[in-house]
C-alpha positions in Angstrom: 0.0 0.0 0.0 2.8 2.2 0.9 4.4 1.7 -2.6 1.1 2.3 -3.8 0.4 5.7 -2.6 4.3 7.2 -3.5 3.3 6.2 -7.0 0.1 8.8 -6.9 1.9 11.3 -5.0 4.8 10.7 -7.5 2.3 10.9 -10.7 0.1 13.8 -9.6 3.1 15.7 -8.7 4.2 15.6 -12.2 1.5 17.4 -13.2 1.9 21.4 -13.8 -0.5 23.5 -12.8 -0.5 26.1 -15.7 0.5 25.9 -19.3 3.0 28.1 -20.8 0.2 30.7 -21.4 -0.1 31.1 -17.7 -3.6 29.5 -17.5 -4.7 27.0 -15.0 -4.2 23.3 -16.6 -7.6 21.3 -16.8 -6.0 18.0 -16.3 -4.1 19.4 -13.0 -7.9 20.4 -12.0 -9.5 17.4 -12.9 -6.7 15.6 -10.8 -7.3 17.9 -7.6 -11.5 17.4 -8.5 -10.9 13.1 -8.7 -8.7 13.1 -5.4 -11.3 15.0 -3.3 -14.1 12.8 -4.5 -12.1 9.8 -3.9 -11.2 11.4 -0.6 -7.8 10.6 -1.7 -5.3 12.1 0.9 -2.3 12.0 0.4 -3.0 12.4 -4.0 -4.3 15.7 -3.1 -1.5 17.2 -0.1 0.9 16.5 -3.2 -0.9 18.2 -5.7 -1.6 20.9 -3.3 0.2 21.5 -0.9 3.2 23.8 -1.9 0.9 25.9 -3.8 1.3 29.7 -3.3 -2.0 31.1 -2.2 -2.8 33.0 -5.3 -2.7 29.9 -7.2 -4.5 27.9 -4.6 -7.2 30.5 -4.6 -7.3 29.9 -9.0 -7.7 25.8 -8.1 -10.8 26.5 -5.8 -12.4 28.7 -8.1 -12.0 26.6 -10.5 -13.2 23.7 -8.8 -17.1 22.5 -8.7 -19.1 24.1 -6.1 -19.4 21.0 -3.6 -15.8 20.5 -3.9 -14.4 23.4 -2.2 -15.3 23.0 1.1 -14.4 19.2 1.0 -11.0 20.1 0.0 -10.8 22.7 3.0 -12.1 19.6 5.2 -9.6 17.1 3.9 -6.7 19.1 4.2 -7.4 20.3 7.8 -5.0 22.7 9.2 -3.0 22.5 6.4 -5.3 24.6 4.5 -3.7 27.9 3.9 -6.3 30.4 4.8 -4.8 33.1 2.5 -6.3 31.3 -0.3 -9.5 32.6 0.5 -8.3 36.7 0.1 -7.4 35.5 -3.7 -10.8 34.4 -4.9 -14.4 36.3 -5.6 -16.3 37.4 -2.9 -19.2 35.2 -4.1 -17.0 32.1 -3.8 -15.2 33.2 -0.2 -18.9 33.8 1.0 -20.3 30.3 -0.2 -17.1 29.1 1.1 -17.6 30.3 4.1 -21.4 29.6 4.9 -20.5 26.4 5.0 -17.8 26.4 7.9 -18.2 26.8 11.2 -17.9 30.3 12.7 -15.4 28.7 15.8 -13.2 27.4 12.9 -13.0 30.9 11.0 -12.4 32.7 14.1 -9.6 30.3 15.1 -8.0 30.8 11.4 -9.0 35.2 11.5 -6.3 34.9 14.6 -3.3 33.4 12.4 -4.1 36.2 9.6 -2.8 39.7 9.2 -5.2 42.2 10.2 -5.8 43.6 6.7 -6.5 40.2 5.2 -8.9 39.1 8.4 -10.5 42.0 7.3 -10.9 41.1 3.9 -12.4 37.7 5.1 -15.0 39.4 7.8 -16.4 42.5 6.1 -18.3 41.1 3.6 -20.0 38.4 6.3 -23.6 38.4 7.9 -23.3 41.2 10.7 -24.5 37.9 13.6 -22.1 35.8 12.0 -19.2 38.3 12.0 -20.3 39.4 16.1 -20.3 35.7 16.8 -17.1 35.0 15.5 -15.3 38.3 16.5 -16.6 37.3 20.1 -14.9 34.3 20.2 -11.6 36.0 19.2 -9.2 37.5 22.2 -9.9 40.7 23.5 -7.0 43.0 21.8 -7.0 41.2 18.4 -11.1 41.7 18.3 -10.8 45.6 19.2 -8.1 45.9 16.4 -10.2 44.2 13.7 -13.5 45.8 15.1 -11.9 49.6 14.8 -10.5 48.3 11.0 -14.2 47.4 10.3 -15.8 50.4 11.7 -14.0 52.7 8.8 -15.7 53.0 5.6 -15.1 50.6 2.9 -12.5 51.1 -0.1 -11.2 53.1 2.4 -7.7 53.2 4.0 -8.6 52.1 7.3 -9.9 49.0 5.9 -7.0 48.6 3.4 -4.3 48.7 6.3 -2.6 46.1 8.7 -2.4 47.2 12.5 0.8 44.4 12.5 3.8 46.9 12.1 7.2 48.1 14.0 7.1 50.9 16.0 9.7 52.4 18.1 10.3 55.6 19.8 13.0 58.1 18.8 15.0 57.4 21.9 16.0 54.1 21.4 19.1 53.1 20.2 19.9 51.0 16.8 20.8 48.1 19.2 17.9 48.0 21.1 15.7 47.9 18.0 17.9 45.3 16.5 17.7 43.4 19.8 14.0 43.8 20.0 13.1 42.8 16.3 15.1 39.6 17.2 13.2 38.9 20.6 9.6 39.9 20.1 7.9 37.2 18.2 4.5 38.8 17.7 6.4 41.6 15.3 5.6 41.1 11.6 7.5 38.1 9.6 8.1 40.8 6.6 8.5 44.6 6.5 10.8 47.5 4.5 10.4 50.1 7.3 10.4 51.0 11.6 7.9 53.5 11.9 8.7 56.1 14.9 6.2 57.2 17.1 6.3 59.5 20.1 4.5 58.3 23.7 0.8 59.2 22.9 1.8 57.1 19.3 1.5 60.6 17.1 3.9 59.6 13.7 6.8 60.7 13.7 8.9 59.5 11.1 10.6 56.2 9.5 13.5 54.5 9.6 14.2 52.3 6.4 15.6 48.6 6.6 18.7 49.3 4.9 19.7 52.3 7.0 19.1 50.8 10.2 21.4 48.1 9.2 24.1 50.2 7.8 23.9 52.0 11.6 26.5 51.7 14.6 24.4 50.0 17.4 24.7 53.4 20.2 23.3 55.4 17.5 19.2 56.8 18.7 17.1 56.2 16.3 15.7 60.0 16.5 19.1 60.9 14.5 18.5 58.5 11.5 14.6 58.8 11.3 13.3 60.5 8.0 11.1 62.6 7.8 7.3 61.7 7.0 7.1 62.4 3.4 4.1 60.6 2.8 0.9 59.3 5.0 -2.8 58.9 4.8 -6.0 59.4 6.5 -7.6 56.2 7.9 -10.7 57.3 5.8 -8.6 58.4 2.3 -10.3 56.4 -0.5 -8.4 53.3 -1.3 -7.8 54.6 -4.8 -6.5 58.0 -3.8 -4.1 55.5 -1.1 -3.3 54.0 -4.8 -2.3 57.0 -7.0 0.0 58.2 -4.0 2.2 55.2 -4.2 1.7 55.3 -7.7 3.3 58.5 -7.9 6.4 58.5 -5.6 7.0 54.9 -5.6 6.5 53.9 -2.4 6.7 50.4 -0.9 5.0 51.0 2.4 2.9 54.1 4.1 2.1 55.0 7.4 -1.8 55.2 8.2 -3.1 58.2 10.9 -6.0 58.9 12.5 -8.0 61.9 12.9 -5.3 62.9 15.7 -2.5 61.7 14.0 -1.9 59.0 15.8 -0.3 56.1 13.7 -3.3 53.1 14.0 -1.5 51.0 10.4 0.8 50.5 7.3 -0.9 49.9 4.2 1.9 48.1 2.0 2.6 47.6 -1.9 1.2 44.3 -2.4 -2.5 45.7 -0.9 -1.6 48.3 -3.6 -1.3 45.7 -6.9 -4.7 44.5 -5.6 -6.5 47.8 -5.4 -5.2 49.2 -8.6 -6.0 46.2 -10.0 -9.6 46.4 -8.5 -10.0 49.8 -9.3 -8.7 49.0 -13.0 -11.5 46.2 -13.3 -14.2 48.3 -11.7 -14.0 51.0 -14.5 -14.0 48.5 -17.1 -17.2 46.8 -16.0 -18.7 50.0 -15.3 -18.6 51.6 -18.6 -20.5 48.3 -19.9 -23.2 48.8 -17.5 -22.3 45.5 -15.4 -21.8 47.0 -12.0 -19.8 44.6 -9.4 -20.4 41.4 -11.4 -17.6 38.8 -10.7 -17.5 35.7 -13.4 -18.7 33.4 -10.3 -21.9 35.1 -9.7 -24.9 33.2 -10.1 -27.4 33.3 -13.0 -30.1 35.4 -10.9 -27.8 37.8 -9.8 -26.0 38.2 -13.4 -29.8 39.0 -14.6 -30.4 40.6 -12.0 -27.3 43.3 -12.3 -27.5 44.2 -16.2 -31.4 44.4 -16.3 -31.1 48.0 -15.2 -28.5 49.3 -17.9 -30.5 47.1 -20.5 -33.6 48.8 -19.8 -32.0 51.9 -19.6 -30.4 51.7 -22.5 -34.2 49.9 -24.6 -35.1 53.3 -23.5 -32.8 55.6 -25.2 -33.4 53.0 -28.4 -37.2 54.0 -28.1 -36.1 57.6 -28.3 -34.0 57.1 -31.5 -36.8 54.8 -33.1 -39.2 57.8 -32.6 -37.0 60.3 -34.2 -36.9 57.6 -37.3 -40.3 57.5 -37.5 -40.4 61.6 -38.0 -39.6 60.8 -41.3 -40.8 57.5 -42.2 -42.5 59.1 -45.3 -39.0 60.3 -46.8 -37.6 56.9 -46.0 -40.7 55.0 -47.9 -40.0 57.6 -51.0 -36.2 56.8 -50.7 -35.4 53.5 -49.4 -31.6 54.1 -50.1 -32.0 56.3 -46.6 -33.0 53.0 -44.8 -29.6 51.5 -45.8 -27.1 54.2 -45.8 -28.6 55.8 -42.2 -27.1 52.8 -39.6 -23.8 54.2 -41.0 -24.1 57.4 -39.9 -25.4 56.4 -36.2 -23.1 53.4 -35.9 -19.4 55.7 -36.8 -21.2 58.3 -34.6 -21.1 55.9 -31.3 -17.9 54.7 -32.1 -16.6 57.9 -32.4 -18.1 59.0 -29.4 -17.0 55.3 -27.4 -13.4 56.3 -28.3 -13.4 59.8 -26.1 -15.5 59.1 -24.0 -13.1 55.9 -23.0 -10.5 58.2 -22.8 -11.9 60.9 -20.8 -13.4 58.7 -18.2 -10.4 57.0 -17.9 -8.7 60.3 -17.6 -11.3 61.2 -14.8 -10.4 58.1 -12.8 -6.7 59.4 -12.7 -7.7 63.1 -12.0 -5.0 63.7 -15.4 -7.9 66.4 -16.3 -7.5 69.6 -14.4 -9.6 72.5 -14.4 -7.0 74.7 -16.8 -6.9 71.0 -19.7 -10.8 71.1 -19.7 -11.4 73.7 -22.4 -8.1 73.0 -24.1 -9.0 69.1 -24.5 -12.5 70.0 -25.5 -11.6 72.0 -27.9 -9.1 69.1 -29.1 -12.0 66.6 -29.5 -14.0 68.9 -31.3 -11.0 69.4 -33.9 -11.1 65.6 -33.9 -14.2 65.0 -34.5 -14.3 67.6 -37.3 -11.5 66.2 -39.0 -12.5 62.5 -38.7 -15.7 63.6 -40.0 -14.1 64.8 -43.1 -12.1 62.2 -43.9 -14.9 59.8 -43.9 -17.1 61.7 -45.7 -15.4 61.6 -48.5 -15.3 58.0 -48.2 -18.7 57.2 -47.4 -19.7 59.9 -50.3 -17.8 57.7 -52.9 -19.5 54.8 -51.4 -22.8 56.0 -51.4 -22.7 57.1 -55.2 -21.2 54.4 -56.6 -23.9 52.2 -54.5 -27.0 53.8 -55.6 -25.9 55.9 -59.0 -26.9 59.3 -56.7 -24.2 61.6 -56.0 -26.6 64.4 -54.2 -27.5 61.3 -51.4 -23.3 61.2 -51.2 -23.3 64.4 -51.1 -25.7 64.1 -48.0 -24.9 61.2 -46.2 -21.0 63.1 -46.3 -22.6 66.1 -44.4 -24.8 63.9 -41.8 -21.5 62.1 -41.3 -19.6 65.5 -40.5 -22.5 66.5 -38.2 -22.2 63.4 -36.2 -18.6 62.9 -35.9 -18.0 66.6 -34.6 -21.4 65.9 -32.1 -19.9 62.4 -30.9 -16.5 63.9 -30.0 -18.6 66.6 -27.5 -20.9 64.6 -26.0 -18.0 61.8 -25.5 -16.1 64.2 -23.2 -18.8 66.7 -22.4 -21.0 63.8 -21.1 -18.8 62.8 -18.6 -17.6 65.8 -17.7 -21.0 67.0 -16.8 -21.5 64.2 -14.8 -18.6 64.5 -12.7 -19.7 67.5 -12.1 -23.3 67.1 -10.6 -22.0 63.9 -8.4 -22.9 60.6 -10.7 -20.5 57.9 -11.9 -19.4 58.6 -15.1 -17.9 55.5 -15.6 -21.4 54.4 -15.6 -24.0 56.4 -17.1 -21.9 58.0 -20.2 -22.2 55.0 -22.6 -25.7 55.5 -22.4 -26.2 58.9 -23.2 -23.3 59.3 -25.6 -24.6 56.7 -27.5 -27.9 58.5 -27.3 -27.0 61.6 -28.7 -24.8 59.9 -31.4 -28.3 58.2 -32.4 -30.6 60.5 -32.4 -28.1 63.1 -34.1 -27.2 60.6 -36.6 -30.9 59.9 -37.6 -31.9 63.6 -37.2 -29.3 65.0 -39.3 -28.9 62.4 -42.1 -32.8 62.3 -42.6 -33.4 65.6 -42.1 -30.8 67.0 -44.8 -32.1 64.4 -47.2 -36.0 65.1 -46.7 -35.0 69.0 -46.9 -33.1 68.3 -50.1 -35.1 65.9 -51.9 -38.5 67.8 -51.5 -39.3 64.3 -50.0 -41.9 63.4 -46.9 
């Protein structure tokens, strides 16, 4: 039997877990899926086992639903907890439903405090109480005060597990004290200084400590604080700051400036990242929707902008139908008119991508807004031109009728100089009053683009033509 069982290990260790493309293997998922049904041990420690967390957090989302928790069962405390920061909050939650709240409490204790954080937020408020209560006194007041600040916010972002020392201490003394006090923090870049009533003070880099004579007080090779946040900063404003100057590690204050955490660079990756994905899905209408949502709640979250957006289709139908008389004398309009709508709302796609995106970053200040409005107005203008003349050409060749090129060329310039406004007018304007622009300018750029599009290439031809 013993022979037996080092042959699986030594077969299912053979097996990669991604191909060369950097995507998880089926076969090494199939294998992790066949070991927990078999309840196979020792087949699935070795497939497992010396996975990094990110990738064991990949496996379990790519496993079936009723395998997760079994493999969380069979590995026992081997189970790296971490895992569950690196998958979708649907999956962490039905995950988690099914464990008992002792157990997660027992594992919140192991965790940093920004990745128990991570784990508890986003659980049912008796179900968090219930497990915070079973938690030792100091860790639960240090994950209840991290839970109290807003979310996306700094104070929710942070770790409260850092080094601090006072300005009066000596380099050996720190030295000696990072060696002896096990409860410090297995990895860090930075000693943060504080004085007696913890108000920051400054920080001492790894590298400098080390390059120190022992007798040296640490008040004489502190640094200034060049950089720290509010606990209730915006995660993504916490992003563009180390964005900007680079940093590795900031020092998080309260209202009284009193240093309560470190938010650190790899927090950063994930927020940027976040952020990043956020915007994306936003401008598509698809709100928070993670690829492991369930079929109600994928319904659920796009039936707004869809019905939203049958709306503004209603509105362009109806300015069709204003000249459904010049289009029944002239059914040449019925074919040539999608063109003029469809370059419109790419046109308008294109800057209003940008400028949303722009938004996001705060690139656009108040002396760039006319200067860059201008700019897309020139674009649009020009664009315009250019494919007027080839959509005039087209048009009369097509149909033998070089006054509808002569048209359809006009309507075209119309459209592509209104598409370029309203795609960074649009979101400007909403900005402005408060709303997500990220989220409601597809809809009403491509609105306008429509309806300007219809208007203006029916309009000239039934004003032209005599027709309707």
């Amino acid at each position: 039997m013993e022979a037996e069982s080092s042959d699986i290990e030594d077969d299912v260790t053979a097996l990669s877990i991604r191909d060369a493309d950097g995507a998880l293997e089926p076969r090494f998922i199939d294998s992790v899926a066949d070991a927990i049904t078999a309840v196979d041990s020792a087949a699935l420690r070795a497939l497992v086992d010396d996975l990094h967390e990110s990738d064991l957090g990949d496996v379990l989302q790519a496993l079936p639903a009723e395998n997760r928790a079994t493999l969380i069962r069979i590995l026992g405390e081997d189970f790296d907890w971490m895992a569950l920061t690196e998958v979708d909050e649907a999956v962490r939650n039905a995950i988690l439903d099914v464990i008992p709240n002792a157990q997660i409490s027992e594992v919140v204790r192991e965790l940093e405090s920004d990745d128990a954080v991570e784990i508890l937020e986003d659980l049912d408020a008796t179900d968090r109480d219930e497990i915070l209560a079973a938690m030792p006194l100091a860790d639960r007041i240090a994950l209840e005060r991290s839970l109290e600040y807003p979310e996306d916010s700094a104070g929710r972002l942070m770790t409260t597990n850092f080094i601090a020392v006072p300005p009066f201490w000596t380099v050996g003394q720190t030295i000696d004290f990072m060696r002896e006090d096990e409860r410090l923090p297995e990895e860090f870049t930075e000693l943060y200084v504080v004085d007696p009533r913890f108000a920051f003070l400054g920080t001492v880099p790894l590298d400098r400590l080390l390059r120190t004579k022992r007798p040296v007080p640490i008040g004489e090779i502190m640094g200034e604080i060049s950089h720290s946040v509010d606990a209730h900063d915006d995660q993504e404003d916490v992003a563009r700051l180390f964005e900007r100057y680079n940093l590795l590690s900031v020092g998080v204050v309260d209202e009284t400036d009193r240093l309560v955490g470190v938010i650190t660079v790899d927090d950063i990756v994930d927020v940027i990242e976040e952020e990043a994905d956020e915007d994306i899905k936003r401008l598509a209408g698809v709100g928070d929707e993670e690829i492991s949502d369930s079929f109600v709640s994928t319904v659920r979250s796009r039936f707004v902008w869809l019905l939203v957006n049958l709306g503004t289709a209603v509105l362009a139908s109806v300015v069709i139908a204003l000249f459904d008389a010049t289009i029944q004398e002239m059914v040449a309009l019925a074919v040539l008119m999608p063109i003029v709508a469809s370059m419109g709302g790419n046109a308008g796609t294109q800057t209003m991508t940008v400028t949303v995106r722009a938004l996001a970053t705060r690139e656009i200040e108040t002396t760039q807004t006319l200067r860059l409005i201008s700019r897309e107005g020139l674009v649009g203008l020009a664009n315009g031109l250019l494919f007027a003349v080839i959509i005039s050409v087209v048009a009369t060749v097509w149909f033998g009728n070089f006054q509808l090129g002569l048209i359809i060329a006009a309507a075209m310039v119309i459209n592509m100089i209104s598409a370029g406004l309203a795609g960074i007018l649009i979101p400007l304007t909403l900005e402005k009053t408060g709303a997500d622009p990220a989220v409601a300018s597809s809809v009403f750029v491509t609105t306008v683009t429509d309806v300007v599009g219809f208007f203006a290439f029916l309009g000239l031809a039934a004003w032209w033509f005599g027709l309707g």
